[in-house]
C-alpha positions as CSV (number, residue, x, y, z in Angstrom):
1,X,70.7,113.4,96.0
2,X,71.0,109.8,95.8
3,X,73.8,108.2,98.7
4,X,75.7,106.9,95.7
5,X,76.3,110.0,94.1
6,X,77.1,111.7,97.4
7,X,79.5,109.0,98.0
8,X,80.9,109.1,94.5
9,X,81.3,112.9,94.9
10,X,83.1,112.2,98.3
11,X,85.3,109.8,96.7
12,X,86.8,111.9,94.2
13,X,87.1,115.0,96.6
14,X,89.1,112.4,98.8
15,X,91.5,111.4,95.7
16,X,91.9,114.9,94.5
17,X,92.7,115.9,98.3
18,X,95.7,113.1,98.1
19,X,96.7,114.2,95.4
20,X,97.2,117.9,95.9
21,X,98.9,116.5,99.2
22,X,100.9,114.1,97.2
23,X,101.5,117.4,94.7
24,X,102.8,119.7,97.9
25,X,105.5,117.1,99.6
26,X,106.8,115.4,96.7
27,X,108.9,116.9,94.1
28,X,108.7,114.2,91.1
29,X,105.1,114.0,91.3
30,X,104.6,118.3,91.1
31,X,107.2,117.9,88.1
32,X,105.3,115.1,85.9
33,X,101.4,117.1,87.4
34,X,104.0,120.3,86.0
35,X,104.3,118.4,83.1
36,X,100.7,116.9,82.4
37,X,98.7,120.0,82.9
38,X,102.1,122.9,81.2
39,X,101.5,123.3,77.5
40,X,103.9,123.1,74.8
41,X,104.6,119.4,75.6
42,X,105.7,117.0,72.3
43,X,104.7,113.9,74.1
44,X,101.5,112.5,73.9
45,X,98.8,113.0,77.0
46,X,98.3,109.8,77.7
47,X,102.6,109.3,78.3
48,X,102.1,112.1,80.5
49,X,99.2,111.1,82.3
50,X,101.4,107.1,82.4
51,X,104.0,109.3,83.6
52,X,102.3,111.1,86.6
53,X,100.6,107.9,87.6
54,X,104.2,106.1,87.9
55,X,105.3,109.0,90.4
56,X,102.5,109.0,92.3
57,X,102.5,105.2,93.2
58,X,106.4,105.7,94.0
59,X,105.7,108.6,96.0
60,X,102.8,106.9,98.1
61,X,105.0,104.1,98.6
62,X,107.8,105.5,99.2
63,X,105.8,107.9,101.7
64,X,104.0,104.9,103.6
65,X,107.4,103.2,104.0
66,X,108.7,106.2,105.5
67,X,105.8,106.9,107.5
68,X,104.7,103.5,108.9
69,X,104.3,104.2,111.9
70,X,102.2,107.6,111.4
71,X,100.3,105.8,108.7
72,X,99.2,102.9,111.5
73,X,98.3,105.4,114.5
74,X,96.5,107.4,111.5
75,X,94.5,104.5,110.3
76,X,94.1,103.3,114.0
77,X,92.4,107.1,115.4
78,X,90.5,106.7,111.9
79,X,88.8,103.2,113.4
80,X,88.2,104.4,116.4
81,X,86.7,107.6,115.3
82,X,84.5,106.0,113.0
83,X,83.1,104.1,115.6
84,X,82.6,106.7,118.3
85,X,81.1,108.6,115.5
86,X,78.5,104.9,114.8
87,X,77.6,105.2,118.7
C-alpha cells in the first residue's frame, strides 16, 4: 500500500471516530444521523445530510467552547507525544 492511501484510510477512520463520538454525547446531532440514515423520510437526502452537517459544526463548537481547556492540554500531550514518538 502506497503512504497516501494509508493516510487517506487513516483519515476517514479518524472523521468517522469523531463522529460516532460526536453521535454518543450530543443529542441534536444522534437525532438529524437518526434522521439521515431512518427510512420513511419526505425530505430530500441531501437536506438531511445539510441538516446533520449544521449539527455537527454546532456541536463541535459548542463542545470546544466548553471544553477549552481539555481541548488545549489534549492538543498539548498530542505535541508532545508526537515528538517523543519522532525521537
Amino acid at each position: 500500500m502506497k503512504l497516501g492511501f494509508r493516510q487517506g484510510i487513516a483519515s476517514v477512520a479518524v472523521f468517522g471516530a469523531v463522529i460516532l463520538m460526536l453521535i454518543s454525547v450530543d443529542d441534536r446531532v444522534r437525532d438529524r444521523f437518526g434522521d439521515l440514515v431512518g427510512t420513511g423520510g419526505v425530505t430530500p437526502w441531501g437536506d438531511r445530510a445539510g441538516d446533520l452537517v449544521n449539527a455537527v459544526m454546532s456541536a463541535v463548537r459548542y463542545q470546544s467552547i466548553e471544553n477549552a481547556p481539555l481541548l488545549i492540554f489534549a492538543a498539548a500531550g498530542a505535541v508532545l507525544v508526537a515528538f517523543m514518538l519522532r525521537t
